[in-house]
C-alpha positions in Angstrom: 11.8 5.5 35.3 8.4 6.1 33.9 9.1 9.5 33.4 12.2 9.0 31.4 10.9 6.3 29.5 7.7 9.5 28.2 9.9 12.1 28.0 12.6 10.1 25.6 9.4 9.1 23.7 8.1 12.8 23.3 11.8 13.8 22.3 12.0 11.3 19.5 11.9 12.8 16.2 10.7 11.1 13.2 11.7 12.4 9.6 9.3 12.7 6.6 11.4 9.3 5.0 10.5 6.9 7.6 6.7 8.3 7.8 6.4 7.4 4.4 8.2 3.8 5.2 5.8 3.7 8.0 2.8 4.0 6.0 4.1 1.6 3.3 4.8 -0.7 6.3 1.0 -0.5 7.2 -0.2 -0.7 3.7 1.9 -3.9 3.4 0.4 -5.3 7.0 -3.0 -4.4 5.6 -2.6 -6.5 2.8 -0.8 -9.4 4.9 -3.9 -9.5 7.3 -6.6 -10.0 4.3 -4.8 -12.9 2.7 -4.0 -14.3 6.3 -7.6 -14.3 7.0 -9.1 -15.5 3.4 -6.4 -18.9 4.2 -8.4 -18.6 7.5 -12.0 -18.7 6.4 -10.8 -21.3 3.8 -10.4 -24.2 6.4 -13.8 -24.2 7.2 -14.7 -25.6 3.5 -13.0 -28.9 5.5 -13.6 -28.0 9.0 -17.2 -27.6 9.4 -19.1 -30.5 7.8 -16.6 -32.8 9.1 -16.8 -31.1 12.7 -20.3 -31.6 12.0 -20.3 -35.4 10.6 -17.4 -36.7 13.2 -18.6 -40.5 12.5 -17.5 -40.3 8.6 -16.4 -43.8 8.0 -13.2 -44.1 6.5 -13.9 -45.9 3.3 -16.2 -42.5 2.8 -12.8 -40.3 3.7 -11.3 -42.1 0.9 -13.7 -41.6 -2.0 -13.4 -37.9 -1.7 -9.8 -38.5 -1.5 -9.6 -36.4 -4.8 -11.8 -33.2 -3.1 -9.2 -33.5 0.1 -6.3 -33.4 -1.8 -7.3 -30.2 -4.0 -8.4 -28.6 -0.7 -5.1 -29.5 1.5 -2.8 -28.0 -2.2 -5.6 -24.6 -2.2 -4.7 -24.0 1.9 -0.8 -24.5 1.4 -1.1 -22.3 -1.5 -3.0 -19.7 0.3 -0.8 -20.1 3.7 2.2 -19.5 1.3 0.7 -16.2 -0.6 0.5 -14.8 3.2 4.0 -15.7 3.9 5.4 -13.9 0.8 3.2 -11.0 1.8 4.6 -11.4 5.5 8.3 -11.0 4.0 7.3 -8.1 2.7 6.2 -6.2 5.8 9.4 -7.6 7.7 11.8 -5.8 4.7 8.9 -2.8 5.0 10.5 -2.6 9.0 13.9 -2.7 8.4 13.8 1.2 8.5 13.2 0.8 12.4 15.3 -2.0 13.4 17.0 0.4 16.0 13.6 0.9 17.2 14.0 -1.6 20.2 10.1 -2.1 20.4 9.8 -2.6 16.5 12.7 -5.4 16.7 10.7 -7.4 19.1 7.5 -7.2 17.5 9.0 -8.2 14.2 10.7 -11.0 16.5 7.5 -12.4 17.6 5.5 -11.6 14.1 8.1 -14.1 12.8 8.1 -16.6 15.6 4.3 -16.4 15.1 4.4 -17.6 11.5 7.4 -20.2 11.8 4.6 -21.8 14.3 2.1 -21.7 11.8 4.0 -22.7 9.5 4.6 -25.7 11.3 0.5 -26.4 11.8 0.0 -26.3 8.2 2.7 -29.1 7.8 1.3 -31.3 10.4 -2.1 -30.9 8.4 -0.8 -31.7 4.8 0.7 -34.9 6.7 -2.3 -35.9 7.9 -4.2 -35.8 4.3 -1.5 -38.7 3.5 -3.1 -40.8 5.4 -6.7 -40.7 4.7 -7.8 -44.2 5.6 -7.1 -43.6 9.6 -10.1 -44.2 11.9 -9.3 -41.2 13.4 -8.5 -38.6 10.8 -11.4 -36.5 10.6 -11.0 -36.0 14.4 -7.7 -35.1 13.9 -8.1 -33.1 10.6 -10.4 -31.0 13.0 -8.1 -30.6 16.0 -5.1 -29.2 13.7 -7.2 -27.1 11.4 -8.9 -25.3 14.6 -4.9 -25.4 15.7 -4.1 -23.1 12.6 -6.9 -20.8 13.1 -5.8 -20.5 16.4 -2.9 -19.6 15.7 -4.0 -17.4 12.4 -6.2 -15.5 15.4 -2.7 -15.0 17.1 -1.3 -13.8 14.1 -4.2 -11.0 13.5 -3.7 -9.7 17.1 -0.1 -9.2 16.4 -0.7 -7.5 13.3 -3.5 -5.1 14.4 -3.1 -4.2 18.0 0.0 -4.6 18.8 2.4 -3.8 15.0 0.1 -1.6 13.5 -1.0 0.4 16.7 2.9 0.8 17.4 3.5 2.0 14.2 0.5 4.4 14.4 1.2 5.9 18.0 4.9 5.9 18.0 6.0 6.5 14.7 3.1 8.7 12.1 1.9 10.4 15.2 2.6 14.3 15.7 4.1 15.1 19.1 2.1 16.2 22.4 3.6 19.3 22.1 2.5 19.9 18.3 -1.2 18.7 19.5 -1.2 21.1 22.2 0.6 24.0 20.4 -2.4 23.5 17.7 -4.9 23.8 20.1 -4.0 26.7 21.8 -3.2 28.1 18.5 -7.4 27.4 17.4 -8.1 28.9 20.6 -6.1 32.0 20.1 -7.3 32.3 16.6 -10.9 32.0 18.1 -10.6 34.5 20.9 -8.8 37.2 18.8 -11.8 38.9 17.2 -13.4 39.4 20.9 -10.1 40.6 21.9 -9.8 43.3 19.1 -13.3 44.0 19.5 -12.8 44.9 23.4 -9.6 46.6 22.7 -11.3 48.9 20.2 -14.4 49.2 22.7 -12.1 50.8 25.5 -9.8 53.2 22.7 -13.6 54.5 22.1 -14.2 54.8 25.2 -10.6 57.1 25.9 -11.4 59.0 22.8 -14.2 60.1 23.9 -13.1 60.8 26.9 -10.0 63.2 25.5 -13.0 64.9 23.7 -14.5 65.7 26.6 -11.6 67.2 28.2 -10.1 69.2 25.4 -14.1 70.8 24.8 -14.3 72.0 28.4 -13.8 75.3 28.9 -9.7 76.9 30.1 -8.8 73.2 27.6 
């Protein structure tokens, strides 16, 4: 079964149109994974002094009510740049939807950002209640939830969509790697070749010299 599976994977041929898709589909991933990770290192602005300062009183949660409220629009804003972004690299892969292994990584990509998706929201409905004793505790929880999940996000991205599209789909073929090396090696060993070949036709030269000088030749 193993061996099939390789030897339908070496036989699959991939035209120069959907290696250019491919590398569009990367470029578009590339630029997905830098906003997803600027939304990312924006939630510590909130996360860290509060993780750091868990005792805030709530009167003191209410008086920066104006600071929370610009940071919670700033995050949905950035979360939703990344989603438009993430649209894009799903239309980038609709070249390959018959590409069994592409369809479920998009599947899971997607699931993956519905569920963050969902985080955010449960964060923007915390901020509307800002006088809760325990909000900065919970502000914490969920924002360590997203960047949990924005972690999950990255891995999908880079080492399990982007390596796909790398290994199975711009890569040359085994064969055209091998076939390549032999060919530098020929290349390499021909001038020794010629150079022995010529060696030994000197050497039967002379020897027909020889011959046809001796005397009765």
């Amino acid at each position: 079964m193993i061996k099939r599976a390789y030897a339908i994977q070496m036989s699959y041929d991939v035209s120069d149109e959907e290696k250019n898709q491919a590398e569009k589909a990367l470029l578009a991933f590339e630029h997905a994974s830098k906003s997803l990770q600027l939304a990312n290192n924006h939630l510590d602005i909130m996360k860290t002094p509060f993780k750091d300062n868990g005792d805030i009183e709530p009167k003191e949660v209410v008086k920066a009510r104006v600071a929370i409220r610009r940071f919670r629009d700033q995050s949905v804003d950035n979360f939703n740049n990344f989603k438009k972004l993430a649209f894009q690299c799903v239309a980038t892969m609709q070249t390959f939807e018959s590409d069994t292994q592409c369809l479920k990584l998009m599947k899971s990509f997607i699931s993956s950002i519905d569920d963050l998706e969902a985080k955010v929201n449960k964060f923007v409905e915390l901020c509307n209640d800002l006088e809760a004793k325990s909000f900065v505790q919970d502000v914490v929880k969920e924002l360590e939830a997203i960047q949990e999940q924005c972690k999950d996000i990255q891995e999908i991205i880079d080492e399990r969509i982007k390596n796909h599209i790398q290994s199975n789909i711009l890569a040359t073929s085994w064969v055209d790697s091998v076939s390549t090396d032999l060919q530098t090696k020929i290349e390499e060993k021909t001038p020794l070749i010629v150079d022995l070949f010529n060696q030994r036709q000197d050497q039967l030269n002379e020897m027909i010299k020889e011959r046809t000088s001796q005397p009765g030749n």
